[in-house]
ZADREN-740897 format. One line per 10 residues: number of its first residue (from 1); for each residue x negated, y, z of N, C-alpha, C. Coordinates in steps of 0.001 Angstrom, whole numbers, padded with zeros to 6 digits. Layout:
BEGIN
NUM	X:Y:Z:X:Y:Z:X:Y:Z | ...
//
This chain:
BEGIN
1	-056871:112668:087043:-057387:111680:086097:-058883:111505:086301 | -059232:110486:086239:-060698:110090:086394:-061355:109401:084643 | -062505:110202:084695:-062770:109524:083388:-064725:109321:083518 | -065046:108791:082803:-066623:107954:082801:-067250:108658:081752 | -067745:109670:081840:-068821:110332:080955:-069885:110641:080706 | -070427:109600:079248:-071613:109525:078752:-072544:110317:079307 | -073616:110209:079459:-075155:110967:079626:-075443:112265:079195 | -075496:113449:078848:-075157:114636:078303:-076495:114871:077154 | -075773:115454:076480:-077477:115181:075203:-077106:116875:074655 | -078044:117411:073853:-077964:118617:073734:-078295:119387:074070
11	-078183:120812:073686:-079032:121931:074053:-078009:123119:075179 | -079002:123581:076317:-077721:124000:077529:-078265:125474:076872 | -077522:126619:077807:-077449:127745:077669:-078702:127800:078581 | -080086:129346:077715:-080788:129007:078281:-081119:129536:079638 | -080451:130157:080388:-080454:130651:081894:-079944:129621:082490 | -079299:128146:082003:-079416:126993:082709:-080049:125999:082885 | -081338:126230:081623:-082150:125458:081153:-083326:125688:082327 | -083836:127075:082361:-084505:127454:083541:-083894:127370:085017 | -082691:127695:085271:-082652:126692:086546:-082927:125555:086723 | -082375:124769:085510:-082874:123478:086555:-084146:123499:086041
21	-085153:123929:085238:-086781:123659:085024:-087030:124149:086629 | -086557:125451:087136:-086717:125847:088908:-086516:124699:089503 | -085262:123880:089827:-084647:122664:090402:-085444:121780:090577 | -085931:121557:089080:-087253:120388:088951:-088572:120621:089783 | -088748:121936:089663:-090335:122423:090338:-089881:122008:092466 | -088668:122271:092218:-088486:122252:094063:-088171:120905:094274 | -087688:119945:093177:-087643:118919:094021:-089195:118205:093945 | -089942:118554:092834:-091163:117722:092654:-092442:118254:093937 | -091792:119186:094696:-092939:119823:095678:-092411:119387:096652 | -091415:118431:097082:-090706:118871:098199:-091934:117577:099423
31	-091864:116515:098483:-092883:115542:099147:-092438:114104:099453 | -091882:113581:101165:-091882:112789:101205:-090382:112109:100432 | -090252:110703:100646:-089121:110141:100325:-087517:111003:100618 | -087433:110927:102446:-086043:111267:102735:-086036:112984:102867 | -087062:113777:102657:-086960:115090:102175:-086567:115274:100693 | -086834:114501:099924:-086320:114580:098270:-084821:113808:098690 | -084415:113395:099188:-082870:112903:099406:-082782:114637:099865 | -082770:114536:101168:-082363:115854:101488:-082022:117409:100478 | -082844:117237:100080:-083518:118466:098894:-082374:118119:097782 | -082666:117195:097418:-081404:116992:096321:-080087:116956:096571
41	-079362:116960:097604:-078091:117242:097838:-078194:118797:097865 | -078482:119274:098659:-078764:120614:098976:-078595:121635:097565 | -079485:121544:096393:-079780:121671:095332:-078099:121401:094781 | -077877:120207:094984:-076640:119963:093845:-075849:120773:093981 | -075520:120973:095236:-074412:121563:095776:-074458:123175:095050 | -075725:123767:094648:-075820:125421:094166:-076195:125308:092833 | -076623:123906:092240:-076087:123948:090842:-074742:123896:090254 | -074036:123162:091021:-072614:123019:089963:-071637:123846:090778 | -072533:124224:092166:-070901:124684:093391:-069798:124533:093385 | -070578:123275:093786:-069563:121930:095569:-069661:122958:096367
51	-068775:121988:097422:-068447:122619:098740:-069463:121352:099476 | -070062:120059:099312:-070660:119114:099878:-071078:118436:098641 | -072309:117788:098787:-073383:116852:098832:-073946:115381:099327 | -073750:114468:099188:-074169:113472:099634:-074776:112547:098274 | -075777:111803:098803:-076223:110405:098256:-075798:109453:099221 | -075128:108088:098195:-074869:106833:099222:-075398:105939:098142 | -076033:104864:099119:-076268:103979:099300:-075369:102113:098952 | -075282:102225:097930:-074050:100689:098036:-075162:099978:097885 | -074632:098367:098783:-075527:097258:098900:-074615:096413:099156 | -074775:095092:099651:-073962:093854:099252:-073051:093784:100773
61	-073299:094339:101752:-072857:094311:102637:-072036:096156:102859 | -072131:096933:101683:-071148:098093:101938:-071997:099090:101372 | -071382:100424:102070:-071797:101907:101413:-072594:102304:102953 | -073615:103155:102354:-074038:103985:103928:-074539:104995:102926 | -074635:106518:103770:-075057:107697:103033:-076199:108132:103971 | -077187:108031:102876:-078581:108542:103278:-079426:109671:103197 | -078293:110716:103011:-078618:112009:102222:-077440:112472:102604 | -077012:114245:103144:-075433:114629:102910:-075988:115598:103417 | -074888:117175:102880:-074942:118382:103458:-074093:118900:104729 | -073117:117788:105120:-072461:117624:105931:-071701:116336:106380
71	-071109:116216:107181:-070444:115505:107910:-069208:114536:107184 | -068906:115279:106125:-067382:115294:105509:-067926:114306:104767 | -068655:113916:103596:-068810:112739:102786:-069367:111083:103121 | -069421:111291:104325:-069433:110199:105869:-068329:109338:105364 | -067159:110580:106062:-065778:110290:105348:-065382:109537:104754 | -065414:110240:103185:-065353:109809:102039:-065955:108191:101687 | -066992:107964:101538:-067914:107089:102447:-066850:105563:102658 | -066700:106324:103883:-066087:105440:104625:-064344:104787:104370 | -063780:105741:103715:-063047:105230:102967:-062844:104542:101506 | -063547:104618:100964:-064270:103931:099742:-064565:102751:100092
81	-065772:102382:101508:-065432:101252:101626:-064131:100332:102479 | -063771:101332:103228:-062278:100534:103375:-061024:100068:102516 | -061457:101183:101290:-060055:100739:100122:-060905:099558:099189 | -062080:099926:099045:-062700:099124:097774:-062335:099943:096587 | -062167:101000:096586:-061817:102058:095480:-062815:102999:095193 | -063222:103633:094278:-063421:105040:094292:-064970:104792:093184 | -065479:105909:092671:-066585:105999:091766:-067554:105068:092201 | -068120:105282:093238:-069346:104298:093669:-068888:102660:093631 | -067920:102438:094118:-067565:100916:093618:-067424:100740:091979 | -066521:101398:091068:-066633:101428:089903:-067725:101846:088921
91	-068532:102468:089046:-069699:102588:088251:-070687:101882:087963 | -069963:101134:087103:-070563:099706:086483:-071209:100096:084963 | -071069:101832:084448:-072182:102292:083324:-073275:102840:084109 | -074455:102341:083705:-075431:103001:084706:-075833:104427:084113 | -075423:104661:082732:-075491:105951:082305:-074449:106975:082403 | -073538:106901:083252:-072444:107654:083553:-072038:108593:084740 | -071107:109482:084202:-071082:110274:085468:-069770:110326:085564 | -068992:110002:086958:-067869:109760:087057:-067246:111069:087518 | -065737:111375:087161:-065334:112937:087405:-064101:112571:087598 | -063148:112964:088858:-061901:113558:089310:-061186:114586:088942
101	-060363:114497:088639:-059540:115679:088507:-058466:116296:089648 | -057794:115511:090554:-057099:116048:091392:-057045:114516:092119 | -057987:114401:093204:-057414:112599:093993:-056656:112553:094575 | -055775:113569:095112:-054248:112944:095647:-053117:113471:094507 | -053591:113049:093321:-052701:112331:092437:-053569:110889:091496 | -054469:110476:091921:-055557:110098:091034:-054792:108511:090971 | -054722:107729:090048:-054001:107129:089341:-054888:105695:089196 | -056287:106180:089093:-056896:105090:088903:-057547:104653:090133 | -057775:105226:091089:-057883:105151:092957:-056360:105657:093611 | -055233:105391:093163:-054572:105770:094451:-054578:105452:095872
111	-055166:104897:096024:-054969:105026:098003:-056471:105819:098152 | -057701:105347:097718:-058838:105975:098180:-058918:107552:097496 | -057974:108165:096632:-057288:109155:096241:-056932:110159:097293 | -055932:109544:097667:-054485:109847:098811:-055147:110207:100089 | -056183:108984:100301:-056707:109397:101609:-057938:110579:101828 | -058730:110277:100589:-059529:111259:100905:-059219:112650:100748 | -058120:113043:099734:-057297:114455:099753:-056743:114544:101213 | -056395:113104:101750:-055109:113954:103071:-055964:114183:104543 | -057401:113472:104808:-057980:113340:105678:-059711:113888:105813 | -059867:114267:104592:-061417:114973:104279:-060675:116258:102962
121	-059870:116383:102677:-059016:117515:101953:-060220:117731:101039 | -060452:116938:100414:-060823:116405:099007:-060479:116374:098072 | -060527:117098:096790:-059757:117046:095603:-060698:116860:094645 | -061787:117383:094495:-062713:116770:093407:-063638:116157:093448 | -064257:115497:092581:-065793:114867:093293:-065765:114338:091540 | -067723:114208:092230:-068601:114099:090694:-069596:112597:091489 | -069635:112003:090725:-070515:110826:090723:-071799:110501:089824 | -072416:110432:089713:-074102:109903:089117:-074876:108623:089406 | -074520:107806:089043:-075681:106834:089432:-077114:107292:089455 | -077926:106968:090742:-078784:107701:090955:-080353:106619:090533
131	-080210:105695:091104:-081312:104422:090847:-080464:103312:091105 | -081394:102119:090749:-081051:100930:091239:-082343:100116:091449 | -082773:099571:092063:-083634:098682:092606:-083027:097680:093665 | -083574:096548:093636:-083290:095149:094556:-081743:094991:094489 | -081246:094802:095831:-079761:094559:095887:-078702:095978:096306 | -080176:097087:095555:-079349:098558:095982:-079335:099396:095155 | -077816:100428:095142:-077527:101347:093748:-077188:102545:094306 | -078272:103548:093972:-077793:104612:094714:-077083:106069:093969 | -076580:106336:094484:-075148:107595:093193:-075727:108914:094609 | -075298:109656:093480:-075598:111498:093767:-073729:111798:093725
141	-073431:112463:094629:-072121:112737:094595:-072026:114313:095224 | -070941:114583:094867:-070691:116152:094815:-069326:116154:095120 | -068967:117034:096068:-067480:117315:095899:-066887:118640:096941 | -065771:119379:095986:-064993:120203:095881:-063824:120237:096832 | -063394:121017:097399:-061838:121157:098056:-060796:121283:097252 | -060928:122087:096275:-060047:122392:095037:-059912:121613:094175 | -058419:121370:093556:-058379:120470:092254:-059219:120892:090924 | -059587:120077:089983:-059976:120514:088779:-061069:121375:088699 | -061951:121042:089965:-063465:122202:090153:-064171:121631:089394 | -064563:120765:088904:-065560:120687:087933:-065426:120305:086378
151	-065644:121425:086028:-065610:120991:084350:-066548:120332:083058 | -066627:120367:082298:-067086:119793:080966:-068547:120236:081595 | -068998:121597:081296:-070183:122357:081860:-070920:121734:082837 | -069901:121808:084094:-070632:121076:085261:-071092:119939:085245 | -070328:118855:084743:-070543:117680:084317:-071890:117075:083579 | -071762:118162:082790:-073024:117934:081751:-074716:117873:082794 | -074132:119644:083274:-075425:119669:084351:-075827:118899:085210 | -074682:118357:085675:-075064:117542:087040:-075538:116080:086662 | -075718:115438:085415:-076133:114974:084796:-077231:114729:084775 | -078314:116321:083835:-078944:116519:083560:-080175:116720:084920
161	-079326:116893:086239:-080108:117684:087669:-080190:115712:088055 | -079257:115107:087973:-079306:113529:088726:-080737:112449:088173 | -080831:113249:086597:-081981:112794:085918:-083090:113096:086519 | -083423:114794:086729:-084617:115045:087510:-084948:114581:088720 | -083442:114570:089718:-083857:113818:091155:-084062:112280:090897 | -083881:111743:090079:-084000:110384:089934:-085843:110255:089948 | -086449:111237:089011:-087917:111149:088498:-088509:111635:089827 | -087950:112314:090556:-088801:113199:091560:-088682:112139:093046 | -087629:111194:093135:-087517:110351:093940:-088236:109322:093867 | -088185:109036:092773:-089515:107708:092548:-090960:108187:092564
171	-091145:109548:092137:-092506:110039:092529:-092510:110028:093955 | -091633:110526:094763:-092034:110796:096096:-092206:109544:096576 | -091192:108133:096284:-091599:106531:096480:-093054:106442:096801 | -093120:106544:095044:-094509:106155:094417:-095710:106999:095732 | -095628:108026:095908:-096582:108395:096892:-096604:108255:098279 | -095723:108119:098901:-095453:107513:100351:-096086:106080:100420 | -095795:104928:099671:-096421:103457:099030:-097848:104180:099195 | -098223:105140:098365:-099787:105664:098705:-100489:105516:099406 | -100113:106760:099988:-099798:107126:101391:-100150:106242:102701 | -099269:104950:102994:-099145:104440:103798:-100056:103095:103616
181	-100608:102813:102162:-101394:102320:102087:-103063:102455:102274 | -102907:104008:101885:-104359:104717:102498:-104644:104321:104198 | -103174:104709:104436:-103148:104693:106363:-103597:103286:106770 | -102608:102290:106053:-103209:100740:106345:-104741:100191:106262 | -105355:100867:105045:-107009:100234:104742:-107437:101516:106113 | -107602:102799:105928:-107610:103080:107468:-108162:102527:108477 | -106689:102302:108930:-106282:101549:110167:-107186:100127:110404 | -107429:099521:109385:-107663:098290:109228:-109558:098618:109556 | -110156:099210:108808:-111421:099518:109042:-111549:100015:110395 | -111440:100915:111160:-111365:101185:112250:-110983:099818:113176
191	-109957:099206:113226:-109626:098617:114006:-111222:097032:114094 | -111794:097420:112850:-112784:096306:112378:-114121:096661:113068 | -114056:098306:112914:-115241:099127:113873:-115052:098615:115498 | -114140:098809:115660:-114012:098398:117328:-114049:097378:118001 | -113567:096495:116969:-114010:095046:116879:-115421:094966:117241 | -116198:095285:116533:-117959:095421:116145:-118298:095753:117616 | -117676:096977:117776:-118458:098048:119055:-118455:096757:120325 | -117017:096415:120833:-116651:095415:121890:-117251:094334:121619 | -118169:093684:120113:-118630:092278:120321:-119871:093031:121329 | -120764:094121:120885:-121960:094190:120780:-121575:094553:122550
201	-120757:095186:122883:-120568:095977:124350:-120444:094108:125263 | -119454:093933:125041:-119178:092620:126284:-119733:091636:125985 | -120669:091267:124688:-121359:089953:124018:-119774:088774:124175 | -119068:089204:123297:-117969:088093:123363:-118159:088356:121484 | -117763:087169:120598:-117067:086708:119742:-115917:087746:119220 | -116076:087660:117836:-115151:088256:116852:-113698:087906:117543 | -113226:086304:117918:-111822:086259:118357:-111597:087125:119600 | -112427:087063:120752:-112235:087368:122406:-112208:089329:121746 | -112928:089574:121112:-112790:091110:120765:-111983:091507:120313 | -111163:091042:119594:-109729:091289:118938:-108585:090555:119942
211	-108864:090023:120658:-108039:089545:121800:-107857:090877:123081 | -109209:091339:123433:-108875:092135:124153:-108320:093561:123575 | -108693:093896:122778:-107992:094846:121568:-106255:094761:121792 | -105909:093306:121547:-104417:093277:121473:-103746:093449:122710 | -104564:092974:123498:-103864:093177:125337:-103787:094436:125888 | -104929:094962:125405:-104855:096406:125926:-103458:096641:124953 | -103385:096979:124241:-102258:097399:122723:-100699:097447:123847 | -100604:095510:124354:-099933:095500:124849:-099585:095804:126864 | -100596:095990:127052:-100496:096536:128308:-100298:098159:128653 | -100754:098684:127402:-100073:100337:127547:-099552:100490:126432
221	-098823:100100:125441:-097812:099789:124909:-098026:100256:123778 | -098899:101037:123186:-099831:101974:122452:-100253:100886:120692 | -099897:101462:119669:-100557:100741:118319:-101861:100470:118866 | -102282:099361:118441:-103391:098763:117675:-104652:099378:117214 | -104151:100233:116156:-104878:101148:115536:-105429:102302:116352 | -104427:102931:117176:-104536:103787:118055:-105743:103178:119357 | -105845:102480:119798:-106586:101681:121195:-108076:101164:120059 | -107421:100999:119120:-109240:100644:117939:-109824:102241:117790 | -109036:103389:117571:-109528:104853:117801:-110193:105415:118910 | -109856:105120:119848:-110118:104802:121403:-111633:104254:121382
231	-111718:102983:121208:-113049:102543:120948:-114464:102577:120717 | -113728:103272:119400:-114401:103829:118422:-114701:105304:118759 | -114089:106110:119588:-114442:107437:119952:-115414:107140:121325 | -115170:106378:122148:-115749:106224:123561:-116369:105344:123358 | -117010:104441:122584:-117843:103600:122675:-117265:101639:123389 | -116000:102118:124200:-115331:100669:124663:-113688:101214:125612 | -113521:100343:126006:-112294:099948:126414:-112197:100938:127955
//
């Protein structure tokens, strides 16, 4: 049986309360973007103990998994989008966490059920909507070999852990965007220095200096930025 359960509210037992406050501290250190994917499967899997881990990816053209502790939720994955069945297509509450009870009897997915028990020997799995932004929704998924592995308990937690990777993923966003914007103004000044150096070196014009800038770029195949470093360390070309 598959059922859609609310957001978990309440007070946990407190040796679970401090794991995941631990959980939280490791995913908020971990850093970039696809290391907090990484990190958070990893994690799920020794909070609720799965046997596998994955985050996927649904978008208008299908599922892809951008995050997994193995090979096996590829799989899964991949049959989901071949049936058009299974949690990640149905999780249309964005506050919900979707739960299996045995999928090769599962009633409300039978074929994406059937198959993933008979060909990835799959019997449980936990779902989370993880974010949503643009034309993409991304779910935290978990899953078991055994029927009926995750209970009320687990449920709740894995909940409560999909919340923190949700905050710790958009921080790591939020700082990569940083990040790569620091690198761009950078890049951009430098490449403006070398500019300068090559008017004053060959007496050519702001355009002919950024012209030869780009040829070199493309004659040893090398960034932009990189051949403006160049420049700027040696004085010219």
């Amino acid at each position: 049986m598959t059922s859609s359960v609310p957001a978990p509210s309440g007070e946990f037992d407190p040796g679970v309360a401090r794991e995941l406050a631990e959980l939280a501290q490791a995913l908020q250190a971990e850093g970039g973007r696809q290391g907090t994917l990484q990190t958070v499967c990893e994690l799920a899997v020794k909070v609720i103990v799965a046997d596998h881990a994955s985050i996927t990816v649904r978008t208008q053209s299908g599922f892809r998994t951008v995050a997994t502790t193995s090979d096996l939720p590829e799989v899964v994955s991949q049959i989901q989008c071949e049936t058009g069945e299974g949690p990640c297509v149905d999780a249309a509450d964005e506050h919900a966490t979707w739960v299996t009870g045995d999928l090769a009897a599962e009633a409300c997915w039978p074929e994406f059920g059937a198959r993933v028990a008979r060909h990835a020997g799959v019997h449980s799995m936990l779902s989370n909507r993880l974010f949503v932004r643009d034309n993409e929704v991304g779910f935290l998924n978990a899953f078991a070999h055994r029927p009926h592995a995750f209970g009320e308990s687990a449920v709740a937690i894995f909940g409560v852990f999909a919340a923190h990777a949700a905050v710790a993923l958009l921080a790591a966003e939020e700082q990569e965007r940083a990040d790569n914007l620091e690198i761009a103004l950078h890049n951009s000044r430098r490449i403006g220095t070398a500019i300068g150096i090559l008017m004053h070196a060959r007496r050519v014009d702001e355009a002919a200096a950024f012209d030869l800038l780009r040829r070199q770029s493309q004659d040893t195949n090398r960034k932009l930025s990189a051949i403006a470093e160049d420049v700027v360390r040696t004085g010219g070309l």
